[in-house]
C-alpha positions as MATLAB code, in Angstrom:
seq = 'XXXXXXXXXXXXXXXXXXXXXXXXXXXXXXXXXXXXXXXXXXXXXXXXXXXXXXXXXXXXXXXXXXXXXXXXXXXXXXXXXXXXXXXXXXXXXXXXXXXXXXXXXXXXXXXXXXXXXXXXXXXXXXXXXXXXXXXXXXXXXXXXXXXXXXXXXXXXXXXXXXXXXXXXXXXXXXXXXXXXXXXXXXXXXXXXXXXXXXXXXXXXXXXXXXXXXXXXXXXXXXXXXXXXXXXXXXXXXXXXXXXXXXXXXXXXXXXXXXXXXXXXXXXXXXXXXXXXXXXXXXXXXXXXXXXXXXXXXXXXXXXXXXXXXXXXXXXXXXXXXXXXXXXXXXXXXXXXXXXXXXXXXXXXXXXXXXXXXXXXXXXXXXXXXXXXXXXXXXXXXXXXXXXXXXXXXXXXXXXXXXXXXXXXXXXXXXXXXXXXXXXXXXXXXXXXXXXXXXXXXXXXXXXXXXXXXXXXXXXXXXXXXXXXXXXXXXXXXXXXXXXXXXXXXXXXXXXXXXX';
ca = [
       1.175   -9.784   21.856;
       1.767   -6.749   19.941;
       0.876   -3.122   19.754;
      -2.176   -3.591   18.081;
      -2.802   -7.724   19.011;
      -4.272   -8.908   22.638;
      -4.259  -11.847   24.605;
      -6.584  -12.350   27.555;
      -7.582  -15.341   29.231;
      -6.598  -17.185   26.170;
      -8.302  -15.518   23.701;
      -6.200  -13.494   21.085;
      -7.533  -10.477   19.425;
      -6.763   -7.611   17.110;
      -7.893   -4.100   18.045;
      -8.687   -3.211   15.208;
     -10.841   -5.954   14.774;
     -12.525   -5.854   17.875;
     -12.592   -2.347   18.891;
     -12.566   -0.963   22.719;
     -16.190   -2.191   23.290;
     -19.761   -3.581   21.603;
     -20.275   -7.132   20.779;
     -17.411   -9.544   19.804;
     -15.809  -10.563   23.571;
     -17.277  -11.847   26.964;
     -17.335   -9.459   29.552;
     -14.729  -10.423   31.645;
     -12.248  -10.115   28.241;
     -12.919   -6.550   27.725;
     -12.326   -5.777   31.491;
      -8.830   -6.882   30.779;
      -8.520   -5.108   27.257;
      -9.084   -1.655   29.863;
      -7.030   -2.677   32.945;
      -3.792   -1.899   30.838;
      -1.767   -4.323   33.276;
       1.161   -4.286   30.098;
       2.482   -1.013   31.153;
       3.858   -2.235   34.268;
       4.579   -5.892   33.332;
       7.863   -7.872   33.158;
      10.066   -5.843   30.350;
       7.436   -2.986   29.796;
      10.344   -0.303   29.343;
      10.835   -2.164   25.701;
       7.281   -2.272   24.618;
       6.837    2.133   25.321;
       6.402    2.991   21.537;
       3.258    0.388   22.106;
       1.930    1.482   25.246;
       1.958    5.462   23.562;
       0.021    4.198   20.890;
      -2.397    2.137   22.782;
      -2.941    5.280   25.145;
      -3.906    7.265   22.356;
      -5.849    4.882   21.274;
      -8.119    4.254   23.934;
      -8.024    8.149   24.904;
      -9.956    8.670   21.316;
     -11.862    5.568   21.852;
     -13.635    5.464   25.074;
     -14.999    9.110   25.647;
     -16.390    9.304   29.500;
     -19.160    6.774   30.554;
     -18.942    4.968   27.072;
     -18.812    0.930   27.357;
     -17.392   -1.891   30.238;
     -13.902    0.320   30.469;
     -15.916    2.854   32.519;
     -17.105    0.878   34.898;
     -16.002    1.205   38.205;
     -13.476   -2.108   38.467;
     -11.896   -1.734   35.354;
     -11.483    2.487   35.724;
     -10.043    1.435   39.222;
      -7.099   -0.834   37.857;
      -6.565    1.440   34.779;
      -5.740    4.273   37.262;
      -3.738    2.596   39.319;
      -1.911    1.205   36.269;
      -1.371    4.809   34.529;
      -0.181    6.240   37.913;
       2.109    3.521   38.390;
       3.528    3.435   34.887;
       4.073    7.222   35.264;
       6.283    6.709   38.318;
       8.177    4.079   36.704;
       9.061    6.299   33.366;
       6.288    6.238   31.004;
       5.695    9.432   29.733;
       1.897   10.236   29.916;
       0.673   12.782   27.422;
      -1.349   15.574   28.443;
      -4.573   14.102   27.256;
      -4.087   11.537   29.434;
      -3.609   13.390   32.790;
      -6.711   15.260   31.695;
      -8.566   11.864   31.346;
      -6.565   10.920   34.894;
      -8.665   13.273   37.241;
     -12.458   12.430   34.979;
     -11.727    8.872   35.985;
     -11.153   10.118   39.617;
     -14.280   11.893   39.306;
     -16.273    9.688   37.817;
     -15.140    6.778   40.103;
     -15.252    8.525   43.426;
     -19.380    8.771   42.692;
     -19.575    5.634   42.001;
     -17.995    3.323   44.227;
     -18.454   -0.338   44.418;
     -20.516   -0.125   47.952;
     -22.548   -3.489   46.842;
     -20.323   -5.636   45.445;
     -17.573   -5.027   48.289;
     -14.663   -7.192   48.509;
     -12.014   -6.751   46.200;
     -13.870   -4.116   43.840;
     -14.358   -2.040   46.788;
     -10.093   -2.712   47.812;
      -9.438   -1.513   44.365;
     -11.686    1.496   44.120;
     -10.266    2.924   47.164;
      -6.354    2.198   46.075;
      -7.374    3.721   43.220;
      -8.417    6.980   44.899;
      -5.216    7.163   46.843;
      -2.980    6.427   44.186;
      -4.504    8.993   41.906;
      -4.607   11.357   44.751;
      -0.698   11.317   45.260;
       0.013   12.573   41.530;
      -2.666   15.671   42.010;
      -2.642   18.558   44.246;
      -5.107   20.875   45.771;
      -8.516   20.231   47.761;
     -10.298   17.636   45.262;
      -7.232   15.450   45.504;
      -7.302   15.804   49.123;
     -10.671   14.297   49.341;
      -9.741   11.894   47.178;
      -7.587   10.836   49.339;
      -9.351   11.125   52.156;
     -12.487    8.754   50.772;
      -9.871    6.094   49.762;
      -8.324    5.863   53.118;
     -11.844    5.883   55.126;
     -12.560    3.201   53.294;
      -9.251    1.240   53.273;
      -9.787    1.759   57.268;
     -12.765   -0.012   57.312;
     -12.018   -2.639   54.777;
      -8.303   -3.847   55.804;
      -9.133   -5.474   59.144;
     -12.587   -6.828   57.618;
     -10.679   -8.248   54.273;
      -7.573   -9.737   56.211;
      -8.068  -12.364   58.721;
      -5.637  -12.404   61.741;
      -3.877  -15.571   60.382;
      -2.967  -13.569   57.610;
      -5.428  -14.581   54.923;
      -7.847  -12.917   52.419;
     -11.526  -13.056   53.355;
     -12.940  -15.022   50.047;
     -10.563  -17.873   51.048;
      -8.871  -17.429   47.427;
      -5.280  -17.839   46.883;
      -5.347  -16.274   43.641;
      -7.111  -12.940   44.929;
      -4.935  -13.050   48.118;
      -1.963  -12.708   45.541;
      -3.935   -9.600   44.100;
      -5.103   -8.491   47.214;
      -0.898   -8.819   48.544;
      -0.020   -6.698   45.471;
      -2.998   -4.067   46.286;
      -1.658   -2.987   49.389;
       2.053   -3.409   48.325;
       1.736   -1.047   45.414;
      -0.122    1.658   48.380;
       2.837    1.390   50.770;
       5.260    1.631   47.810;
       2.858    4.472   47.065;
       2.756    6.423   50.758;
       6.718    5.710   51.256;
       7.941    7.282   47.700;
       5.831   10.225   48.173;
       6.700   13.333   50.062;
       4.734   14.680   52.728;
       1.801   12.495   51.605;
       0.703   12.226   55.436;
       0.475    8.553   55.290;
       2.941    7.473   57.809;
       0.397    6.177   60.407;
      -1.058    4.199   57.369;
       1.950    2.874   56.532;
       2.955    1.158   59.879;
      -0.259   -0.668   59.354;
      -0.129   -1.738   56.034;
       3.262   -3.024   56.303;
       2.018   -5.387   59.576;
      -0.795   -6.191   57.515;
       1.456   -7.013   54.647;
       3.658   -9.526   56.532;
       1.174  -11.795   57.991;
      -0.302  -11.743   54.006;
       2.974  -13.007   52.670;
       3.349  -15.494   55.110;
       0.147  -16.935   54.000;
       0.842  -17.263   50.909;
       4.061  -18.750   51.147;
       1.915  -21.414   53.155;
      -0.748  -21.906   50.721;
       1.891  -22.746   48.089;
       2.677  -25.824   46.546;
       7.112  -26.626   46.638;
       6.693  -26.016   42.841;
       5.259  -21.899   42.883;
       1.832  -23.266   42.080;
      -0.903  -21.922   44.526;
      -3.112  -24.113   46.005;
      -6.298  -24.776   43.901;
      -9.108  -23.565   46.376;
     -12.028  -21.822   44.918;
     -11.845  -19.431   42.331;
      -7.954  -19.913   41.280;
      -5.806  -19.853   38.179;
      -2.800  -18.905   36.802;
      -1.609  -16.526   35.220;
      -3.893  -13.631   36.735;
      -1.986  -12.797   39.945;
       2.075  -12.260   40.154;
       3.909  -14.989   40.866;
       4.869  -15.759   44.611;
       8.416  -14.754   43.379;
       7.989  -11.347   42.208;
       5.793  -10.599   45.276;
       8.206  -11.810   47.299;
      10.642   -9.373   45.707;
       8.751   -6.518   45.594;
       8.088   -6.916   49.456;
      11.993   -7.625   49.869;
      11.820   -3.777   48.206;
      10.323   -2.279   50.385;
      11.457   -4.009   53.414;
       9.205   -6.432   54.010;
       9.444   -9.880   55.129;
       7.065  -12.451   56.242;
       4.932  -13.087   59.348;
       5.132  -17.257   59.515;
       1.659  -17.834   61.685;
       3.125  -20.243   64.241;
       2.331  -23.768   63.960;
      -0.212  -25.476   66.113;
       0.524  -27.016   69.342;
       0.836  -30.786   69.086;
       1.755  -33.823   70.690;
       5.113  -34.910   69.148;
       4.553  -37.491   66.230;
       6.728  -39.745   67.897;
       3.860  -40.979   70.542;
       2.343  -43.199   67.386;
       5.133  -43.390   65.554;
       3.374  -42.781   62.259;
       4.620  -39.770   60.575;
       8.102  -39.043   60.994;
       8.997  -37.339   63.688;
      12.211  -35.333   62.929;
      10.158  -33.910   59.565;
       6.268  -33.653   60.297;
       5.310  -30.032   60.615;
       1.019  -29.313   60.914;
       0.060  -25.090   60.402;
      -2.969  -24.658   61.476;
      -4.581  -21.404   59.903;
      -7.449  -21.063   62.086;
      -9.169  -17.960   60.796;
      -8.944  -18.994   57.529;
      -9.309  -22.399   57.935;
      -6.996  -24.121   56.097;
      -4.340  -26.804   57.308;
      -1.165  -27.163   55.581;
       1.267  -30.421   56.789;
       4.732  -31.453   55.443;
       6.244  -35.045   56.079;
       9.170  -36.224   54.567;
       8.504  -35.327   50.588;
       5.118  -34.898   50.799;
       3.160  -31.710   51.952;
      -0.781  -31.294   51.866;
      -3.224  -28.626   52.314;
      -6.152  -29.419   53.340;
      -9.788  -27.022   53.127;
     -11.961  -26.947   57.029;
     -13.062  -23.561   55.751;
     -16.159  -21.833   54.895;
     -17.182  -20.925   51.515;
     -16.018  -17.346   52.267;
     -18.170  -14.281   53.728;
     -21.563  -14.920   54.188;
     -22.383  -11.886   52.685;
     -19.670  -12.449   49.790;
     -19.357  -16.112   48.351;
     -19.524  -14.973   44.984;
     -15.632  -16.701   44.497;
     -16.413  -20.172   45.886;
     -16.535  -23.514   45.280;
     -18.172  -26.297   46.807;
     -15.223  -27.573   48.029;
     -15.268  -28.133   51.639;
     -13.090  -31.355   53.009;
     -11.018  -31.363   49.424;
      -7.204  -31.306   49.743;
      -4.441  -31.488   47.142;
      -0.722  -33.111   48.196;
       2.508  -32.792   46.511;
       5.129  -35.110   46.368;
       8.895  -34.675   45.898;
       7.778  -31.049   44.940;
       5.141  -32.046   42.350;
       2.014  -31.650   42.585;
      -0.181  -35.114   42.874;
      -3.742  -34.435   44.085;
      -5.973  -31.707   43.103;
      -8.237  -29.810   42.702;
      -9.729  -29.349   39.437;
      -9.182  -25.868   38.989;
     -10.945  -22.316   36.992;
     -10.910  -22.087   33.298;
     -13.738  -19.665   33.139;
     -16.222  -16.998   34.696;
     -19.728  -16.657   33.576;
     -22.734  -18.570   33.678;
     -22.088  -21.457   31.632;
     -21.705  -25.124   32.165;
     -18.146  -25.638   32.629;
     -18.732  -22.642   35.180;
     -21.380  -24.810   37.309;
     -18.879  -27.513   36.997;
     -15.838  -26.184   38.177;
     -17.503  -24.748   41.115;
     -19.374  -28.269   41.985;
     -17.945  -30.706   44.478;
     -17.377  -33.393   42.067;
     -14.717  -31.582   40.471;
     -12.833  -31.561   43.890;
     -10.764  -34.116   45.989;
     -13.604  -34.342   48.349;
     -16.345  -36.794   49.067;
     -20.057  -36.051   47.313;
     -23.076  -37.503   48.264;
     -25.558  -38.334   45.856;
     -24.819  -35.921   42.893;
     -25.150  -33.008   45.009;
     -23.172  -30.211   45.507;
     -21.795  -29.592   49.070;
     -22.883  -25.943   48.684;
     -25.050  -24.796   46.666;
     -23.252  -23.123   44.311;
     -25.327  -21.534   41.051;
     -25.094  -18.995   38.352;
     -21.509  -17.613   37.890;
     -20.874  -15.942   41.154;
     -23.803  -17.124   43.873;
     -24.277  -19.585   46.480;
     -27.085  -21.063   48.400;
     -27.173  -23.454   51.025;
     -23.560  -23.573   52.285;
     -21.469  -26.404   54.085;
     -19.904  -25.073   57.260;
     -17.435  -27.288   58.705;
     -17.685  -28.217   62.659;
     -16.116  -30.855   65.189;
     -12.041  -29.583   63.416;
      -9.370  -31.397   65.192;
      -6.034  -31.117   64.450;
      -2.711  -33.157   65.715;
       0.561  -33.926   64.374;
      -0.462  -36.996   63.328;
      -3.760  -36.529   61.696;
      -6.383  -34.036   61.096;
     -10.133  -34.611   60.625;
     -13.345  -32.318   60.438;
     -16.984  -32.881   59.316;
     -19.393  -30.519   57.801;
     -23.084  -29.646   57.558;
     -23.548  -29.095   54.008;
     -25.700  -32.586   53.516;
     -27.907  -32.351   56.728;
     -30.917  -31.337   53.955;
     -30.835  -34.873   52.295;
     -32.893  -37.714   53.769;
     -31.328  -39.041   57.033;
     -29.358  -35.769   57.491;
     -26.053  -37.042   56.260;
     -22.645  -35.648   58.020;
     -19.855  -36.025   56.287;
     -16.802  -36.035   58.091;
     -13.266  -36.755   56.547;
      -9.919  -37.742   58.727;
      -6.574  -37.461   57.124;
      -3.827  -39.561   59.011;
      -0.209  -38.972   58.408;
       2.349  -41.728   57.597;
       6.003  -42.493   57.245;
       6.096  -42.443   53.749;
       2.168  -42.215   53.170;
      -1.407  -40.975   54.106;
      -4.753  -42.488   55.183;
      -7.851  -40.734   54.188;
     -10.934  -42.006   55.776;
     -14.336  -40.594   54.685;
     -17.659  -41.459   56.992;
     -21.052  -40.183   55.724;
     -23.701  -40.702   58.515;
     -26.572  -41.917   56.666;
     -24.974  -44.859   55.535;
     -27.686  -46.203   52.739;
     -27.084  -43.182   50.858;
     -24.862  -43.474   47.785;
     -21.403  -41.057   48.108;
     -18.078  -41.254   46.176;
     -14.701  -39.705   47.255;
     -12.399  -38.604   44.217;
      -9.067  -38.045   44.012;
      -8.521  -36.251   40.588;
      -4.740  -36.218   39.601;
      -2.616  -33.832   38.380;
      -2.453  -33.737   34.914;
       0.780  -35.348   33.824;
      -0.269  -38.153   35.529;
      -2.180  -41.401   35.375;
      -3.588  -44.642   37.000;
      -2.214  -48.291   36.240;
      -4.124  -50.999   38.192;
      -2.421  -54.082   39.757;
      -5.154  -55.552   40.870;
      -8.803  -54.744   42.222;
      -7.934  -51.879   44.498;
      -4.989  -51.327   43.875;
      -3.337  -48.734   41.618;
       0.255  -47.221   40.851;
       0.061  -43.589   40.624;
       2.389  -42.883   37.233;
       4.285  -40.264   35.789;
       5.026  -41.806   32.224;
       6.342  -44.973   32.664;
       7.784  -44.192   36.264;
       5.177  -44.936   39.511;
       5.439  -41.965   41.565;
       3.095  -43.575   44.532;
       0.483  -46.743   45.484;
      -3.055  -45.983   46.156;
      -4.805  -48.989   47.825;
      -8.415  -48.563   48.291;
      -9.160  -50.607   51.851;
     -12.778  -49.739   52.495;
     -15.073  -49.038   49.211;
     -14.701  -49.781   45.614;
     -12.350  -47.893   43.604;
     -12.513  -47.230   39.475;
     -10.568  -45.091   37.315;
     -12.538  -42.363   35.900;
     -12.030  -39.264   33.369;
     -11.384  -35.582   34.644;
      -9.817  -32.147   33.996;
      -7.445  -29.695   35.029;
      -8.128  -26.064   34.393;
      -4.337  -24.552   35.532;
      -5.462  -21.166   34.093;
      -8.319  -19.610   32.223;
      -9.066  -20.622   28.919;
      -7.304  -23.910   29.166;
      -8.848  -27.233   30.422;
      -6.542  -30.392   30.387;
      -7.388  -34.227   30.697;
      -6.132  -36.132   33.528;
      -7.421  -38.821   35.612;
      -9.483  -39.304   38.760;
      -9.695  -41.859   41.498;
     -13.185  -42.297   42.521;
     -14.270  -44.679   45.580;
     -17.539  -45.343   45.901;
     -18.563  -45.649   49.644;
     -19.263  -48.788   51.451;
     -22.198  -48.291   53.819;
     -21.278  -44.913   54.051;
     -17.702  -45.611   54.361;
     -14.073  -45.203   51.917;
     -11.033  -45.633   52.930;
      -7.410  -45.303   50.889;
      -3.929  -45.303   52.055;
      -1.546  -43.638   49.856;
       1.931  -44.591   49.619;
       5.551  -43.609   48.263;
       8.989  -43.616   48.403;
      10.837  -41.062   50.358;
];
């Protein structure tokens, strides 16, 4: 925004305003004000004369162990980003290799050992990074720590299907770029002994960006499963040409073996395509212009749910490359309202029973009782799953969800197994859309004045309701939702369009 001028999560502030740390911004703001992500961003090489200034800045501003820039995360990414920018032409000053190795120091006694996940991916990049721009024995061990724990951490953080544990496109992306920026790292640098690292980071690093190339809607827009946004993660196009760089290209995971489509003649035969990503458990099918993803997953580690939603059995579908169903998306961290909201099944394209959450999602980053999905099938015609997450209620509901694949349309049939208990299915629409009824149960999906598709509700009792889209944080917009309320435990739609 300026030399002086930030803008996080979209929230614009002036440094000298606002200072390096105290009161005045949420948490997760002032992380950002410390990662110093600008020096290596798109054009950086014209913004230098602001990037010298902010590094003096901050190096008279945050003396060691002083405020949220110290903290492990945030000292993690603000090496990485230094050592980076350094490689790449920006001329540290001496101060700031000075304050280089206290970071090391400081962060290699205080790794992120309970919080895991991605802070732990991060603190240990961090450490090998920094490591390959010092020399002598404390570098070395450096080094050393960062790679025993990289060791440990890449097989547990990657699935084999290629996915990131937490089941989050958005920190896959970050995750993708993490070990990206390490083999850029270990192949640039001379003598670095990292060459048996490297064959396995570049493996790992293909079956990642095949993942995400699945996960993806036509558009660029990732799939809207748990904790996602934009804006926070590079685009699939610049990770796509930084692994080009370095030689990379994807892993596809091979698609599931199915009976040809032909045998029911309902989806189309020369164009349906189901991937089944087992280990993360996600399905993604494309059928003539529309392709759907669809979430049979679990929250996410048991030990680590902190970035899930209770989302299990939602789904978004695009059409003609545009996004039509979704999910409602992340706007915010914290432990707030709208928080507890996005998280919470009803903000989904799922079915909720009651006004309960499928998993028990609470405070900003926890979860309780979890759904775990059981009975998955999947075909080239249709793929359906229940899960557990209701079995507490009276009667012990299952919920189970099939999605059947047309020529030109889909079926999506919800059963709930204690049928006198009260459930709705939504359907929340992307935002530039809306919902014109032609008659009871029966709606035209529009985009302005044009109808993009034909929603008939055959089993329950459809309404129009209001909802949100978050597409990144610090920006909710309205849209619409389609919400059937069950029939003795029963909905049914078909969804229809145009080819």
């Amino acid at each position: 925004m300026g030399a002086q001028r930030f803008r996080f999560l979209g929230v614009e502030a002036e440094l000298e305003a606002l200072g390096w740390y105290g009161p005045g911004a949420q948490k997760l703001w002032r992380y950002n004000q410390h990662y110093f992500d600008d020096l290596n961003a798109l054009d950086a090489q014209q913004r230098r004369s602001w990037h010298a200034a902010l590094l003096e800045s901050w190096l008279n501003g945050n003396p060691p162990a002083t405020g949220d820039g110290w903290e492990p995360y945030p000292t993690s990414l603000r090496i990485c980003n230094w050592v980076k920018a350094s490689a790449s032409g920006l001329v540290l000053p001496t101060a700031a290799w000075h304050s280089l190795a206290v970071q090391a120091r400081w962060l290699v006694k205080r790794l992120e050992w309970h919080l895991l996940g991605n802070h732990l991916f991060v603190n240990a990049k961090a450490l090998v990074l920094v490591s390959l721009v010092f020399h002598g024995d404390e570098a070395l061990a450096w080094r050393n720590q960062g790679l025993k724990i990289l060791r440990e951490q890449l097989p547990e953080q990657v699935l084999p299907d290629g996915g990131q544990f937490e089941r989050s496109p958005m920190y896959h992306a970050l995750a993708l770029e993490d070990l990206l920026d390490l083999i850029n790292a270990a192949q640039a640098a001379k003598e670095s002994g990292l060459d048996e690292e490297l064959a396995s980071w570049r493996e790992v690093a293909a079956t990642m960006l095949g993942w995400l190339r699945a996960m993806t809607h036509p558009d660029g827009r990732l799939a809207r499963f748990n904790d996602s946004a934009d804006g926070i993660a590079p685009d699939n196009a610049e990770l796509e040409r930084y692994a080009a760089a370095l030689g990379i290209t994807p892993t596809t995971s091979v698609p599931t073996a199915v009976a040809p489509a032909a045998e029911t003649g309902d989806a189309s035969p020369e164009t349906a395509s189901v991937l089944h990503l087992r280990d993360s458990g996600y399905v993604r099918a494309a059928w003539g212009s529309a392709t759907a993803w669809m979430d049979l997953a679990p929250v996410g580690p048991d030990y680590l749910p902190g970035h899930a939603h209770a989302d299990t059995l939602s789904f978004e579908l695009s059409l003609h490359r545009r996004p039509v169903i979704v999910n409602g998306g992340t706007s915010c961290y914290g432990d707030g309202a709208r928080r507890l909201h996005e998280r919470g099944t009803a903000a989904h394209s799922t079915l909720q029973v009651g006004d309960r959450n499928s998993s028990e999602v609470w405070s900003g980053f926890r979860v309780g009782r979890r759904a775990r999905p059981r009975n998955v099938q999947v075909s080239a015609t249709q793929v359906s799953a229940s899960h557990d997450g209701y079995l507490w209620l009276p009667g012990s509901p299952l919920h189970t969800r099939t999605w059947r694949f047309l020529e030109g349309g889909l079926e999506v049939a919800d059963v709930v197994s204690a049928a006198e208990l009260s459930a709705v299915a939504r359907y929340h629409l992307a935002p530039t859309l809306s919902l014109q009824c032609l008659r009871p149960g029966l709606w035209h999906v529009m985009d302005g004045v044009e109808p993009r598709a034909q929603v008939e509700v055959l089993e329950g009792r459809g309404s129009m309701q209001p909802s949100t889209f978050a597409p990144e944080f610090g920006l909710v917009l309205p849209t619409h939702c389609l919400a059937i309320e069950c029939d003795r435990g029963r909905a049914l739609t078909r969804w229809t369009w145009g080819e």
